[in-house]
C-alpha positions in Angstrom: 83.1 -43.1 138.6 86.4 -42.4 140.2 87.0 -38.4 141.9 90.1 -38.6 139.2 90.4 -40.3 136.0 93.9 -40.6 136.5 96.5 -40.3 139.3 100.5 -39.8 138.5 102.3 -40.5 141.3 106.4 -39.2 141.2 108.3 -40.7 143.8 110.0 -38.1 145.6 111.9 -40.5 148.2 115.5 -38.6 149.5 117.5 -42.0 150.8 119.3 -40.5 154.1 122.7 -43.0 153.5 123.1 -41.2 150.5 122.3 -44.0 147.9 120.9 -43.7 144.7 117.2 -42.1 144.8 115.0 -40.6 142.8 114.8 -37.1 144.6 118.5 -36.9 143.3 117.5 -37.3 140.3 115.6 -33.9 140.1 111.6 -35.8 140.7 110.4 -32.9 142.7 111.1 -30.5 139.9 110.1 -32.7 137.9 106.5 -33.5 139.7 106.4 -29.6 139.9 106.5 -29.1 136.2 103.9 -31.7 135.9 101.1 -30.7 138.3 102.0 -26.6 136.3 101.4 -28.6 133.0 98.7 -30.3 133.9 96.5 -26.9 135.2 97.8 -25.5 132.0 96.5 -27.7 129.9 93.2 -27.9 131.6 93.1 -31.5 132.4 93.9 -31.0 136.5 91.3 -31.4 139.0 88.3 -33.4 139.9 86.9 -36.0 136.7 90.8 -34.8 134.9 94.2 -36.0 136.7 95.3 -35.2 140.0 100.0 -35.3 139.9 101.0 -36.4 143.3 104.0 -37.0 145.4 104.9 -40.4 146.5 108.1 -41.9 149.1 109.7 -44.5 148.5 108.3 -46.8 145.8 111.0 -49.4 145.6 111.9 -48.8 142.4 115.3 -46.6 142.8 117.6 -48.3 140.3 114.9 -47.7 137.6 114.6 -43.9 138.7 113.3 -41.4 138.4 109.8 -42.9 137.9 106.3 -41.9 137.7 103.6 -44.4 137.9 100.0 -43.6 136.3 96.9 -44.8 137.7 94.3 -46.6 137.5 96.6 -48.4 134.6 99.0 -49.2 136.9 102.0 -48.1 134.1 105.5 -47.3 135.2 107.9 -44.5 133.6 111.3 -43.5 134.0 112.2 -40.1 132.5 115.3 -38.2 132.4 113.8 -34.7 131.4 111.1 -32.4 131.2 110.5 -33.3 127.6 110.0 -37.1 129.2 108.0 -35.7 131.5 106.0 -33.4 129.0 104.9 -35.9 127.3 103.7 -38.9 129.5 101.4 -35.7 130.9 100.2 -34.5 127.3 100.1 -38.0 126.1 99.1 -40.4 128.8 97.7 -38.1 131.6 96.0 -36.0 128.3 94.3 -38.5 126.3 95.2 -41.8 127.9 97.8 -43.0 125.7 100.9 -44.6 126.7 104.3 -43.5 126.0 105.9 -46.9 124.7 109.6 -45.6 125.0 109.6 -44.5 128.7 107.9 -47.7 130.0 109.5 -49.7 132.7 108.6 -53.3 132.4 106.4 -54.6 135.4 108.2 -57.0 138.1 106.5 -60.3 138.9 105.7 -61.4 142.0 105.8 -64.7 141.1 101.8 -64.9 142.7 99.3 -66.6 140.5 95.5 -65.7 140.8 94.0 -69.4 141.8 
């Protein structure tokens, strides 16, 4: 069994030529209110969910996102109601908030 059940990483990433990242876009406030929400609701800490930072994950145009593991799901949010309820509903009781899901990019890579 894993230390976590799940892990929410918010990229956090400042671009230094000023281009469009998610740090702009509030995501340490944002991963802030999460990791509070999460101790408040009980759910934080070993065998619950652990709400981390992250740099850069290539994803900017998308932004602000927050990806959930060990599902591997991608969000973009826009407020702390977004972010309120990926962490009640998806951090919570593992279910996935359809409306702030960004769709998965293929790599084109087959498993042979």
């Amino acid at each position: 069994m894993s230390y976590y059940q799940r892990h929410a990483f918010f990229c956090t990433n400042l671009r230094a030529d000023g281009s469009v990242c998610c740090r702009q876009a509030g995501s340490l406030e944002m991963r802030e209110f999460a990791k509070n929400l999460s101790k408040e609701l009980g759910i934080s800490g070993p065998g619950g969910v652990r709400v981390n930072a992250a740099g850069c994950l290539d994803r900017c145009a998308e932004g602000p996102i927050v990806v959930v593991y060990p599902e591997g799901v991608w969000y973009s949010y826009v407020d702390e109601e977004d972010v309120r309820e990926i962490v009640e509903s998806h951090l919570g009781r593992g279910e996935v908030v359809e409306r702030l899901l960004i769709p998965q990019k293929s790599t084109g890579k087959t498993n042979s």
